[in-house]
BAMI-424336 format. One line per field, with one value per atom (N, C-alpha, C): residue number from 1; residue in one letter; atom name; x, y, z. Coordinates in nm, 2 decimals, m for minus. Layout:
residues N
pos: (NUM;...)
code: (A;...)
site: (CA;...)
east: (X;...)
north: (Y;...)
up: (Z;...)
***
This chain:
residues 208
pos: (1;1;1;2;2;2;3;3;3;4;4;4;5;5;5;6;6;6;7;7;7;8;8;8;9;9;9;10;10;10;11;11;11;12;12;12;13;13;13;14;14;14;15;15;15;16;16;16;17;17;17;18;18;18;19;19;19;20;20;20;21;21;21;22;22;22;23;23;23;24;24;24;25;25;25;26;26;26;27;27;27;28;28;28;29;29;29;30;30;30;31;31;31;32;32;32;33;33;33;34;34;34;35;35;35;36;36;36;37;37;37;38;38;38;39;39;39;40;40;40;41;41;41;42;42;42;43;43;43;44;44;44;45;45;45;46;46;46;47;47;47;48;48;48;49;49;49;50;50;50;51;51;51;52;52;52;53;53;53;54;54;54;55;55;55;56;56;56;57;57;57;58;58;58;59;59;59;60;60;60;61;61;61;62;62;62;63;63;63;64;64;64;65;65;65;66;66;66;67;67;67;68;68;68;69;69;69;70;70;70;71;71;71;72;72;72;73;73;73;74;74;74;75;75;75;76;76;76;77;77;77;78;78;78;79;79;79;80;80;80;81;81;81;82;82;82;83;83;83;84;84;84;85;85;85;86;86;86;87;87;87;88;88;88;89;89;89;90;90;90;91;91;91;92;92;92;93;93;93;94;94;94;95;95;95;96;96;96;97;97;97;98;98;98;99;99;99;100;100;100;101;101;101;102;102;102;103;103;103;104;104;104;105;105;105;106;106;106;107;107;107;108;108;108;109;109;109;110;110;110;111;111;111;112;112;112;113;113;113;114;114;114;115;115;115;116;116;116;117;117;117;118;118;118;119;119;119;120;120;120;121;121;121;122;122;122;123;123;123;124;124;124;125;125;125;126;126;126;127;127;127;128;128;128;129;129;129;130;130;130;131;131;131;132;132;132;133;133;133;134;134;134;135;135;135;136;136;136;137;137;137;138;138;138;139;139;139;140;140;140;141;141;141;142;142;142;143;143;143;144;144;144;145;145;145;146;146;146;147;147;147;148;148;148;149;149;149;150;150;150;151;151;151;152;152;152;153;153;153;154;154;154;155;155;155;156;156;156;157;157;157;158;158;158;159;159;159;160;160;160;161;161;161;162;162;162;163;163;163;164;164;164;165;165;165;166;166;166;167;167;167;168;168;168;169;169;169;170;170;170;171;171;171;172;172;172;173;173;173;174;174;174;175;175;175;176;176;176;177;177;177;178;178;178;179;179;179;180;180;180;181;181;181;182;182;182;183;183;183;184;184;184;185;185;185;186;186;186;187;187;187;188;188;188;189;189;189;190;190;190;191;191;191;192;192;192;193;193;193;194;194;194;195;195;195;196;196;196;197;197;197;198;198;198;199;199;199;200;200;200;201;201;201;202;202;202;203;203;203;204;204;204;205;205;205;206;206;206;207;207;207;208;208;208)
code: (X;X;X;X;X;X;X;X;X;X;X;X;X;X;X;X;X;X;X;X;X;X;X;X;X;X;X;X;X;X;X;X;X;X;X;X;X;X;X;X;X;X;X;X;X;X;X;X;X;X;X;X;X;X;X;X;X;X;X;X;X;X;X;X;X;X;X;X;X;X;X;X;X;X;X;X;X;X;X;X;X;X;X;X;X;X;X;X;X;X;X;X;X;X;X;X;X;X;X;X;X;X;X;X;X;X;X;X;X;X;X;X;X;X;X;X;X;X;X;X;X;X;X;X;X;X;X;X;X;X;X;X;X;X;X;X;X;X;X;X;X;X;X;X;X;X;X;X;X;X;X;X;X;X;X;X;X;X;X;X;X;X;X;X;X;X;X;X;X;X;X;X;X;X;X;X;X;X;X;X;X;X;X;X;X;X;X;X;X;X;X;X;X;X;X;X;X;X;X;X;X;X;X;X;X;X;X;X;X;X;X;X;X;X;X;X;X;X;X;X;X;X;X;X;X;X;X;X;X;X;X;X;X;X;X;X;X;X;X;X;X;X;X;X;X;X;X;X;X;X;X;X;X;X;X;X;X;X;X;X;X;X;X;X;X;X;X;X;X;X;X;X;X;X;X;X;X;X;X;X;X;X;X;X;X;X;X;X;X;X;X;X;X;X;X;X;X;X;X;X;X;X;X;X;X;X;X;X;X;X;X;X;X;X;X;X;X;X;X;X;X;X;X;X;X;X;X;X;X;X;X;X;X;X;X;X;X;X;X;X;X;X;X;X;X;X;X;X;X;X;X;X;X;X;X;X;X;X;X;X;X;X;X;X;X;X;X;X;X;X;X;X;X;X;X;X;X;X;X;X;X;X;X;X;X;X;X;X;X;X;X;X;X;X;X;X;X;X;X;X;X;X;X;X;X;X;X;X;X;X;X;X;X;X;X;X;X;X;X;X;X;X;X;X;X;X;X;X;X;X;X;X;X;X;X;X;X;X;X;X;X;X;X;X;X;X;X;X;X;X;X;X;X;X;X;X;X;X;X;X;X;X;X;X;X;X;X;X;X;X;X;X;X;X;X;X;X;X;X;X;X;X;X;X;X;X;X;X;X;X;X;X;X;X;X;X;X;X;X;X;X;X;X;X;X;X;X;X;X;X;X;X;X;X;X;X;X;X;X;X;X;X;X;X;X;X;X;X;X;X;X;X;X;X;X;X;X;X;X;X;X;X;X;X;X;X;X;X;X;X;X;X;X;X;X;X;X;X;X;X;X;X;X;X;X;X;X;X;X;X;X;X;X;X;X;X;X;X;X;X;X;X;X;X;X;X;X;X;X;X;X;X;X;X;X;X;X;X;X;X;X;X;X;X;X;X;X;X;X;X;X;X;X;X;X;X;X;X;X;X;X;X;X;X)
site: (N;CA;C;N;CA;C;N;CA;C;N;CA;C;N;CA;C;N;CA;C;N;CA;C;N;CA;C;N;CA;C;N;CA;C;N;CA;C;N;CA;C;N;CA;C;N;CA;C;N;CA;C;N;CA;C;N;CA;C;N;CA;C;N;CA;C;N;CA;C;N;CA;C;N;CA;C;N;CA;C;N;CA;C;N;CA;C;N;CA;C;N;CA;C;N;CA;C;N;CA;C;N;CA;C;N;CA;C;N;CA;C;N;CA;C;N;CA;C;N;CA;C;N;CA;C;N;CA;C;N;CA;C;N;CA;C;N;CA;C;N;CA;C;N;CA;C;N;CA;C;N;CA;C;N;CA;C;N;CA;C;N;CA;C;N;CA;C;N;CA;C;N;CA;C;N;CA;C;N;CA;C;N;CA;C;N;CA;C;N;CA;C;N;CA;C;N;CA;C;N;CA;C;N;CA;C;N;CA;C;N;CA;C;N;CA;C;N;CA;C;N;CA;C;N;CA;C;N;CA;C;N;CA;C;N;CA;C;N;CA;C;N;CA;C;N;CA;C;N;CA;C;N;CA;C;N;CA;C;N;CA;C;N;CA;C;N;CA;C;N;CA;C;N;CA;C;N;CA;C;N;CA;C;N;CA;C;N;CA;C;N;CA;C;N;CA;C;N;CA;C;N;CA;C;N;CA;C;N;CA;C;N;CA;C;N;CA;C;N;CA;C;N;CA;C;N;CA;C;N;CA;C;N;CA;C;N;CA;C;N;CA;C;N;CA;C;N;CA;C;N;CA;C;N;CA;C;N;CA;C;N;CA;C;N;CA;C;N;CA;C;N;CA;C;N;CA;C;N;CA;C;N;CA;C;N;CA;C;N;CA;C;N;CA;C;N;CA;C;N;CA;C;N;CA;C;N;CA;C;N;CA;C;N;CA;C;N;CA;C;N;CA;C;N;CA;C;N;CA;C;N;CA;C;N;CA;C;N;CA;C;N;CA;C;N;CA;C;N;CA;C;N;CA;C;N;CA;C;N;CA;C;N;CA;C;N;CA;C;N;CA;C;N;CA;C;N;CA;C;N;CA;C;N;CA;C;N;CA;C;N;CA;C;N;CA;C;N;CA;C;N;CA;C;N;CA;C;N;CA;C;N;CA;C;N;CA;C;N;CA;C;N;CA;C;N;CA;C;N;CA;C;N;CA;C;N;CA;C;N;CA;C;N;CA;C;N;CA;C;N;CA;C;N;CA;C;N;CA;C;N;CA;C;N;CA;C;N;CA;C;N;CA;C;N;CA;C;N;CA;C;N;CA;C;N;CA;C;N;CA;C;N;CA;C;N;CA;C;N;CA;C;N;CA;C;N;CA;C;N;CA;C;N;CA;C;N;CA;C;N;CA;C;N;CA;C;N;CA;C;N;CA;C;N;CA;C;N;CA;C;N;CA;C;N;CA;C;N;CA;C;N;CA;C;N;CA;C;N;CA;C;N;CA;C;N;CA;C;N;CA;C;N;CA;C;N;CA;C;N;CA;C;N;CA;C;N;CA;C;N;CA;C;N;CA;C;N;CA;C;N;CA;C;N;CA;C;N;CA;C;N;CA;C;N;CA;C;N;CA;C;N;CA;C;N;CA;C)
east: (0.61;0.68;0.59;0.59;0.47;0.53;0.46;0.51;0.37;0.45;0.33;0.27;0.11;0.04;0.01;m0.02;m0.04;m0.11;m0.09;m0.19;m0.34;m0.39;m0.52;m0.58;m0.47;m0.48;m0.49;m0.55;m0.56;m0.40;m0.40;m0.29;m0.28;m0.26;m0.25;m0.13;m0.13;0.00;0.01;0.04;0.11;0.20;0.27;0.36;0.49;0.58;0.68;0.73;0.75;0.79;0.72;0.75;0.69;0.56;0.49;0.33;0.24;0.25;0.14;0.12;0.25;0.29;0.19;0.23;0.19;0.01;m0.03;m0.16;m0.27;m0.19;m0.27;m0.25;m0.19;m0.18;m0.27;m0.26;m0.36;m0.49;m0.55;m0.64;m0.69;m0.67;m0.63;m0.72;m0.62;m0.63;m0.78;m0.77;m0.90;m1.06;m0.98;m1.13;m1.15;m1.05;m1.02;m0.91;m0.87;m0.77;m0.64;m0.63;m0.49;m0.36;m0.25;m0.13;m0.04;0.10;0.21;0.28;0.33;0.39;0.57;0.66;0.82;0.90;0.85;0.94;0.97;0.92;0.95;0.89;0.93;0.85;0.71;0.64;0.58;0.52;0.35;0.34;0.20;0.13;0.00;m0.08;m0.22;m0.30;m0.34;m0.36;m0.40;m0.53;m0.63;m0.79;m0.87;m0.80;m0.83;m0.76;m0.79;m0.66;m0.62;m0.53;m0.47;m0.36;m0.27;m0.14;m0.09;0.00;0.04;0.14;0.16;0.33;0.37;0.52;0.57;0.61;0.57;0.64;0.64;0.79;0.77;0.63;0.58;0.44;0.47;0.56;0.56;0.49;0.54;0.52;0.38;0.35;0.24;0.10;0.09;m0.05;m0.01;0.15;0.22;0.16;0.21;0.20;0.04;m0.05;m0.21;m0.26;m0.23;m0.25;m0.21;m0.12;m0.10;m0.11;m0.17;m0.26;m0.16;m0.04;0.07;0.02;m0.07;m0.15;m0.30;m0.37;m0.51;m0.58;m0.56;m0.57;m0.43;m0.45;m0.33;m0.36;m0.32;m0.31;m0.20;m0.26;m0.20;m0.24;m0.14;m0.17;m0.22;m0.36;m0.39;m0.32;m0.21;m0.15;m0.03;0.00;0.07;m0.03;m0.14;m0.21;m0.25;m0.30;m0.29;m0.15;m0.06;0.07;0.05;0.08;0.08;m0.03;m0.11;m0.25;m0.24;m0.26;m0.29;m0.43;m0.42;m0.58;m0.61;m0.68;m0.72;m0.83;m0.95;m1.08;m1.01;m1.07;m1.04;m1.16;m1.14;m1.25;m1.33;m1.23;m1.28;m1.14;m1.21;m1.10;m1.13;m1.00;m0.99;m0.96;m0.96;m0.97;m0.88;m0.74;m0.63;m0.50;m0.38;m0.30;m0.35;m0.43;m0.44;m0.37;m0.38;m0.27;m0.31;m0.24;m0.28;m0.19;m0.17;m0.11;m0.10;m0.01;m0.06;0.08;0.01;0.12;0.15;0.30;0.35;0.48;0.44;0.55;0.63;0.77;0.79;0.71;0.71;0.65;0.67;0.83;0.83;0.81;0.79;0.79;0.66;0.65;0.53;0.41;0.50;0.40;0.26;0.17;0.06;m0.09;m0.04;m0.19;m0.16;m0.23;m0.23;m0.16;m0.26;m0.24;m0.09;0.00;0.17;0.25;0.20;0.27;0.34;0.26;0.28;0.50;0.52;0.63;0.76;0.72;0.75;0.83;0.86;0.97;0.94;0.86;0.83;0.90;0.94;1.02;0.88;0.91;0.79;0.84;0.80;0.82;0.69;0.60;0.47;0.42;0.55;0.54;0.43;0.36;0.29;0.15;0.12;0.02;0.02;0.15;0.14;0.07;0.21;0.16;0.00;m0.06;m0.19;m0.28;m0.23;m0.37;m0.30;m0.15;m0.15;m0.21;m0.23;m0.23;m0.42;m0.50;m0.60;m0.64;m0.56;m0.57;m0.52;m0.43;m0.40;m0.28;m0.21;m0.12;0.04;0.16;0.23;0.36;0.42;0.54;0.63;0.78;0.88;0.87;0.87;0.83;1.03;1.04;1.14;1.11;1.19;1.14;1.24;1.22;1.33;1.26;1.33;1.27;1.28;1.28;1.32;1.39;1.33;1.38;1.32;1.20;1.15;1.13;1.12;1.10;1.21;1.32;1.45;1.46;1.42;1.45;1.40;1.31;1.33;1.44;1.51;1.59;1.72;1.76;1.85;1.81;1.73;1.68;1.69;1.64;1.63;1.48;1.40;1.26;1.20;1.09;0.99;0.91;0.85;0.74;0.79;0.71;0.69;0.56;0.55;0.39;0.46;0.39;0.43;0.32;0.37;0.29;0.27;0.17;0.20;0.07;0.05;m0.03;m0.07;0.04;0.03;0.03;0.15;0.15;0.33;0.34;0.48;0.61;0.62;0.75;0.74;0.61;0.61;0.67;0.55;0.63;0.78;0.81;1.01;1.05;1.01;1.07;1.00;0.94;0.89;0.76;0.70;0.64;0.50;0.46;0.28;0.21;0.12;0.04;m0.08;m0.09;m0.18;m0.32;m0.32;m0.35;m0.35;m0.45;m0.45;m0.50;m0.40;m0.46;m0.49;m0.53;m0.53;m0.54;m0.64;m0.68;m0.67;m0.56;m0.52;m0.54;m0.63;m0.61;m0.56;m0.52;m0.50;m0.62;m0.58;m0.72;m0.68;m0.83;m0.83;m0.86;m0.72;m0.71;m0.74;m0.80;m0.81;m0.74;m0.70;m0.67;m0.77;m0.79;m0.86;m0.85;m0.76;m0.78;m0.82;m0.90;m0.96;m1.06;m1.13;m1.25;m1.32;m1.36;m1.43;m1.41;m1.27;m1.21;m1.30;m1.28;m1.26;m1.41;m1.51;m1.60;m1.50;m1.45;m1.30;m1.25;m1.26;m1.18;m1.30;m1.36;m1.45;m1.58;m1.58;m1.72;m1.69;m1.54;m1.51;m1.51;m1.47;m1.52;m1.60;m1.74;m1.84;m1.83;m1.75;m1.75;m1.75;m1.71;m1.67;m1.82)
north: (m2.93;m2.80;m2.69;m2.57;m2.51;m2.38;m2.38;m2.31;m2.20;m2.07;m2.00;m2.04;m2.04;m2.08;m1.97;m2.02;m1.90;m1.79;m1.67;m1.55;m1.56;m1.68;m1.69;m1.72;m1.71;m1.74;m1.62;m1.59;m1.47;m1.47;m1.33;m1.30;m1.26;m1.26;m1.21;m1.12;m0.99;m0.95;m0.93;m0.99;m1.01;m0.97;m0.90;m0.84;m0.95;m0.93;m1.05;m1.11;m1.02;m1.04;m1.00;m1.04;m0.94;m0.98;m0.87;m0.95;m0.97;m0.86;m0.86;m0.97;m1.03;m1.10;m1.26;m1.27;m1.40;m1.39;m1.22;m1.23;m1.24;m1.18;m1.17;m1.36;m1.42;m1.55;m1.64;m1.58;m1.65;m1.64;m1.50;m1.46;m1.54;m1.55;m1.66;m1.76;m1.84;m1.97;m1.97;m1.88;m1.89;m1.90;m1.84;m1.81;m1.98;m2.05;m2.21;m2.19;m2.11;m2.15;m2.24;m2.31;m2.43;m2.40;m2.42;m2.35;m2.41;m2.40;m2.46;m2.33;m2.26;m2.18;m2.22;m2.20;m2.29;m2.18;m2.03;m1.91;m1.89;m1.94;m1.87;m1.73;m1.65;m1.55;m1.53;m1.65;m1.68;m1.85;m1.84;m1.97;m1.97;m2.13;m2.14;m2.18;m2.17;m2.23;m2.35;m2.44;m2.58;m2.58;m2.50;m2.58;m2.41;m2.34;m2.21;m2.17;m2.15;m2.08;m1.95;m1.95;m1.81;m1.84;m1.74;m1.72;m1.66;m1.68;m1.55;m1.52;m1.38;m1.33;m1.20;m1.23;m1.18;m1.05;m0.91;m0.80;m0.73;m0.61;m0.55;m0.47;m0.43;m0.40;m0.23;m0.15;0.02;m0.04;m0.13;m0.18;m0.23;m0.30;m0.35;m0.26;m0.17;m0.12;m0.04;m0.01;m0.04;m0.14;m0.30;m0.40;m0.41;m0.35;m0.35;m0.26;m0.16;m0.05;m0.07;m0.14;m0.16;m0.27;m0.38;m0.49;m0.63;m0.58;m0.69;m0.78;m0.74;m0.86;m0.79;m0.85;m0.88;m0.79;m0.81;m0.82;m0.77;m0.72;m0.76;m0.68;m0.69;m0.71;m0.61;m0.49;m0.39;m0.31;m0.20;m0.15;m0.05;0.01;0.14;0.25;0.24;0.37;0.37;0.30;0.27;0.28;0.25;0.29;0.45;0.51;0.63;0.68;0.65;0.76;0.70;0.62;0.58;0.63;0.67;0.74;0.71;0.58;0.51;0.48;0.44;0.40;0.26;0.24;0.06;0.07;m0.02;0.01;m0.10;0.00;m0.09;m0.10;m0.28;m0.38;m0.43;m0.40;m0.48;m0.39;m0.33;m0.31;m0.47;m0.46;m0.65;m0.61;m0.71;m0.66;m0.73;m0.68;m0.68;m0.60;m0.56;m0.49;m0.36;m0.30;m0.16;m0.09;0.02;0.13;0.23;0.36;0.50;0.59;0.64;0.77;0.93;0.95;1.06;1.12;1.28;1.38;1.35;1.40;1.41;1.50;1.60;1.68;1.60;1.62;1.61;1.70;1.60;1.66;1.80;1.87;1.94;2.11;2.05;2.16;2.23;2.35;2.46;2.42;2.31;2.22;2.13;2.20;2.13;2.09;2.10;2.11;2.18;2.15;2.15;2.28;2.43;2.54;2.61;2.48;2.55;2.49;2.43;2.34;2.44;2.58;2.67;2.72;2.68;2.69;2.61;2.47;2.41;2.29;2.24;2.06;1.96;1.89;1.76;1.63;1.60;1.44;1.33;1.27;1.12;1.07;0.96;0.84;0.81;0.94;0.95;1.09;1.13;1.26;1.31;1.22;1.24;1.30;1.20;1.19;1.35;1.33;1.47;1.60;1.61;1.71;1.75;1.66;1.70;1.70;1.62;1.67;1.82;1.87;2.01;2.13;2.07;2.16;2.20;2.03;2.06;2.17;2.16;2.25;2.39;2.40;2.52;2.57;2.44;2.47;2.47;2.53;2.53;2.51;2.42;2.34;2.26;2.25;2.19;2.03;1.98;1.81;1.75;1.68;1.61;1.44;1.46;1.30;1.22;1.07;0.95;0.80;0.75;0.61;0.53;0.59;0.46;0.58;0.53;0.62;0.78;0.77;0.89;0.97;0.88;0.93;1.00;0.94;1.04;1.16;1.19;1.35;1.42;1.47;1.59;1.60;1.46;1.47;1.50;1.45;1.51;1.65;1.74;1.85;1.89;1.78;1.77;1.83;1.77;1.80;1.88;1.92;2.02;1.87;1.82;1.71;1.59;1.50;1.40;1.33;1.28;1.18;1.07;0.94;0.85;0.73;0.61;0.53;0.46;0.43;0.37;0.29;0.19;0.10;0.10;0.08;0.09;0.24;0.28;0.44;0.41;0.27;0.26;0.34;0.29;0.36;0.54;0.61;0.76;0.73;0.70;0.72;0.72;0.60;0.56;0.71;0.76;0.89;1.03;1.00;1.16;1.19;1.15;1.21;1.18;1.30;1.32;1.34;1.27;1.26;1.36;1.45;1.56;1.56;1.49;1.46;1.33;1.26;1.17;1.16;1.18;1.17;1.05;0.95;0.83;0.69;0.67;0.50;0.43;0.32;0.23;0.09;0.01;m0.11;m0.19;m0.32;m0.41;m0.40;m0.36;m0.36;m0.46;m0.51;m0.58;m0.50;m0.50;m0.43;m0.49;m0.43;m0.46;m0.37;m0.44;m0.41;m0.36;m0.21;m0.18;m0.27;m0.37;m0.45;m0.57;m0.63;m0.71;m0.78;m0.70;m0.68;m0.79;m0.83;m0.93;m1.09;m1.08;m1.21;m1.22;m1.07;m1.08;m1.20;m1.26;m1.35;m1.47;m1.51;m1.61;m1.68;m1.51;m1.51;m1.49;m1.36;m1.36;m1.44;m1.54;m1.61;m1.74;m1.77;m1.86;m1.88;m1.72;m1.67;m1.65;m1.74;m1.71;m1.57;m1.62;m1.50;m1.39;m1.35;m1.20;m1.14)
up: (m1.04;m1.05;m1.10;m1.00;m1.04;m1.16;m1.27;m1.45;m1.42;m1.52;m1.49;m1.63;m1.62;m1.74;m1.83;m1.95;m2.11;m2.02;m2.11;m2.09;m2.05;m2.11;m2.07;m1.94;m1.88;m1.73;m1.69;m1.54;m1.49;m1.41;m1.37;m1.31;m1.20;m1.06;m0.93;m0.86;m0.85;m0.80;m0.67;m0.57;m0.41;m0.39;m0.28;m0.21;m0.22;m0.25;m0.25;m0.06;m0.03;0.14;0.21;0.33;0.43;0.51;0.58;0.67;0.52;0.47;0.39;0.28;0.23;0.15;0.22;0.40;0.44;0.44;0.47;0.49;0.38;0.29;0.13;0.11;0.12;0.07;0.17;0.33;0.39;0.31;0.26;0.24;0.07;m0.02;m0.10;m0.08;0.02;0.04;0.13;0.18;0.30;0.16;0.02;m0.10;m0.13;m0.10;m0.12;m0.25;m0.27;m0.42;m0.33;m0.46;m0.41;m0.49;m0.37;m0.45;m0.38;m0.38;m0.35;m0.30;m0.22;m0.17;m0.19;m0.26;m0.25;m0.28;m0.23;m0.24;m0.39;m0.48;m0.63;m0.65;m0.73;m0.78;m0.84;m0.93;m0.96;m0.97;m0.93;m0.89;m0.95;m1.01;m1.05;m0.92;m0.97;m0.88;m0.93;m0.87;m0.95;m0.95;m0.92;m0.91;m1.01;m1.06;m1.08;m1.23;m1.33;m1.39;m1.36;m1.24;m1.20;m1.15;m1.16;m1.18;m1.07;m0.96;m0.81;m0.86;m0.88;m0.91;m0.81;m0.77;m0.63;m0.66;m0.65;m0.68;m0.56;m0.54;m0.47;m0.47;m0.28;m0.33;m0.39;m0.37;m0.44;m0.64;m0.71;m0.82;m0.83;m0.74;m0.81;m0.92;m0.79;m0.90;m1.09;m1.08;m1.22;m1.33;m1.21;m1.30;m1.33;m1.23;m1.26;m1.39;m1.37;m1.45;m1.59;m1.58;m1.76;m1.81;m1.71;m1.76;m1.75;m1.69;m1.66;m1.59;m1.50;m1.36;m1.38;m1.36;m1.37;m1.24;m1.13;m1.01;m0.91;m0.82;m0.69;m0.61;m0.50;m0.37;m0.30;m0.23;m0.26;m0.11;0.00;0.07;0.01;0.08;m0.02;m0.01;0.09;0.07;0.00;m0.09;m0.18;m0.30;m0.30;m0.39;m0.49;m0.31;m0.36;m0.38;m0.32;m0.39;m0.51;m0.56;m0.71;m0.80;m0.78;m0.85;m0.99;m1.00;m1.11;m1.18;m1.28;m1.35;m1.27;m1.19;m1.17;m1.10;m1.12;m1.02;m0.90;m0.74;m0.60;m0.62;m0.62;m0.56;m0.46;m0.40;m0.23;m0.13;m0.02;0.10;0.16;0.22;0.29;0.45;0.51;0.68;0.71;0.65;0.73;0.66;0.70;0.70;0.75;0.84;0.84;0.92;0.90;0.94;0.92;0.92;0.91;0.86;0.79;0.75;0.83;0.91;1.01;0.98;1.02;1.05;1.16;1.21;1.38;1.37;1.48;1.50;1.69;1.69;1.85;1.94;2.06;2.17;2.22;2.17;2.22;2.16;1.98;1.93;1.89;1.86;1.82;1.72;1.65;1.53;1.63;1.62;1.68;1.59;1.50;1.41;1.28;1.19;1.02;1.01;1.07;1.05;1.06;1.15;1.21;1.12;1.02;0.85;0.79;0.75;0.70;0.68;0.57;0.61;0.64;0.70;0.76;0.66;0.74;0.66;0.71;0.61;0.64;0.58;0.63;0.59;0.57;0.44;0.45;0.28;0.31;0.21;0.11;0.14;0.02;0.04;m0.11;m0.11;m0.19;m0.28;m0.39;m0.31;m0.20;m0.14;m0.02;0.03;0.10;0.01;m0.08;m0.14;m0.21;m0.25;m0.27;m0.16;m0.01;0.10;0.10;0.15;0.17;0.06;m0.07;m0.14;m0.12;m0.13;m0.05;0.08;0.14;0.32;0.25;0.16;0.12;0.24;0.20;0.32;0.24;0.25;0.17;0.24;0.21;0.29;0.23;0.26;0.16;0.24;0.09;0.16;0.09;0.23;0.25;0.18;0.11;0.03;0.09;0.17;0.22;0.17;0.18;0.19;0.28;0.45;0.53;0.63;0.75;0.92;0.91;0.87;0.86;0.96;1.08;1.20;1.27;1.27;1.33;1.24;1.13;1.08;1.16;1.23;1.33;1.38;1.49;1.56;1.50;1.38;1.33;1.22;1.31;1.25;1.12;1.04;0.90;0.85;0.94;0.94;1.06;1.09;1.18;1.21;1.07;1.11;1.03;1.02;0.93;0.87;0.79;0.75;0.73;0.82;0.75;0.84;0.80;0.81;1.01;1.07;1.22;1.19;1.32;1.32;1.45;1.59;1.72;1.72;1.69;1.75;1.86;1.84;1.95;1.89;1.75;1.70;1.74;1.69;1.74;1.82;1.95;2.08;2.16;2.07;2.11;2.08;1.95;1.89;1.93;2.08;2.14;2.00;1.94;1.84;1.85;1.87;1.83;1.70;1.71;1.54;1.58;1.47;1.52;1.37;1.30;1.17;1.08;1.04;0.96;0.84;0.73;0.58;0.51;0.59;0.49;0.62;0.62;0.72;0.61;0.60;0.51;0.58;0.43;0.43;0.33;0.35;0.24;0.13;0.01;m0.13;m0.25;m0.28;m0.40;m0.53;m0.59;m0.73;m0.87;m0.95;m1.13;m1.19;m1.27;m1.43;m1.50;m1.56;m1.67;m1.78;m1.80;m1.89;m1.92;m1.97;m1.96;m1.87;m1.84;m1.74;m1.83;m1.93;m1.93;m1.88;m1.88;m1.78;m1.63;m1.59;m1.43;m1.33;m1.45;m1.40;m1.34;m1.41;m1.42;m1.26;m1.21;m1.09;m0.99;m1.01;m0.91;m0.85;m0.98;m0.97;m0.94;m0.87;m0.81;m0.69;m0.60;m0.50;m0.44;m0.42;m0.32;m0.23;m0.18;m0.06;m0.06;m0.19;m0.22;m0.32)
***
């Protein structure tokens, strides 16, 4: 039965569901750490003293930043909206994606400069607002968590930002990306805390 071990153990925070959840754990296993996968929340490693604990990923770099988890495993664009204290360690070569603006095919919105003004619907407002404030661009940001894409259509929004990988979802929804603030990958995160551990982990890892 896998128990999570004393504090002295390092800590790992993983996506609880989802691709990233399967790829981060591929990734793991591929450094050789041994583990038992049985859908708990938290699980040890048997050949390592380290600890996997399942959080939603919007939490994780939370649970990094204040020294709850050691480490974890994190899209970076969940990273940057969160603009927390944690040093990124390693970008990893898989989950990638993009963060883009997109207005519909059929509207006037063609580029940064037609923002002005404008409504954007997206699910990383933190992140919008500071590229626009960078561009010097000034626009009411529509905060959702989920179908960001139909707000034009239900003329809620002008544009949107939000996350694509193919580009197919735009397309279903008529939508062109005219702008990309953020090429996102899966990143290996630290804890400002206790950095003298972090040999523990990393120096088991060849590879890295």
């Amino acid at each position: 039965m896998n128990t999570i071990s004393p504090f002295s153990s390092l800590r790992i925070a993983v996506q609880s569901r989802g691709r990233l959840r399967e790829e981060s754990l591929n990734f793991l296993r591929s450094l050789g750490l041994e583990f038992e996968d049985d859908g708990r929340l938290m699980l040890s490693c048997r050949n390592i003293a380290l600890d996997i604990i399942f959080l939603r990923n919007e939490d994780i770099p939370e649970y990094v930043s204040r020294g709850a988890c050691d480490f974890g495993i994190v899209g970076e664009n969940i990273l940057e909206e969160k603009n927390v204290c944690v040093e990124l360690l390693y970008r990893l070569d898989f989950a990638q994606c993009a963060l883009v603006l997109a207005a519909p095919r059929s509207s006037e919105v063609k580029g940064l400069k037609d923002l002005e003004g404008a409504r954007i619907a997206t699910s990383y407002p933190e992140t919008l607002r500071r590229y626009l404030q960078q561009c010097g661009i000034s626009a009411a940001v529509i905060v959702l968590r989920g179908s960001v894409e139909i707000a034009p259509q239900l003329n809620l929004a002008d544009a949107i930002c939000d996350l694509t990988q193919t580009g197919s979802t735009l397309r279903e929804h008529d939508l062109v990306p005219f702008e990309t603030l953020l090429d996102s990958h899966a990143v290996l995160i630290e804890s400002p805390f206790r950095r003298s551990q972090r040999s523990l982990f990393v120096s088991r890892i060849p590879s890295l």
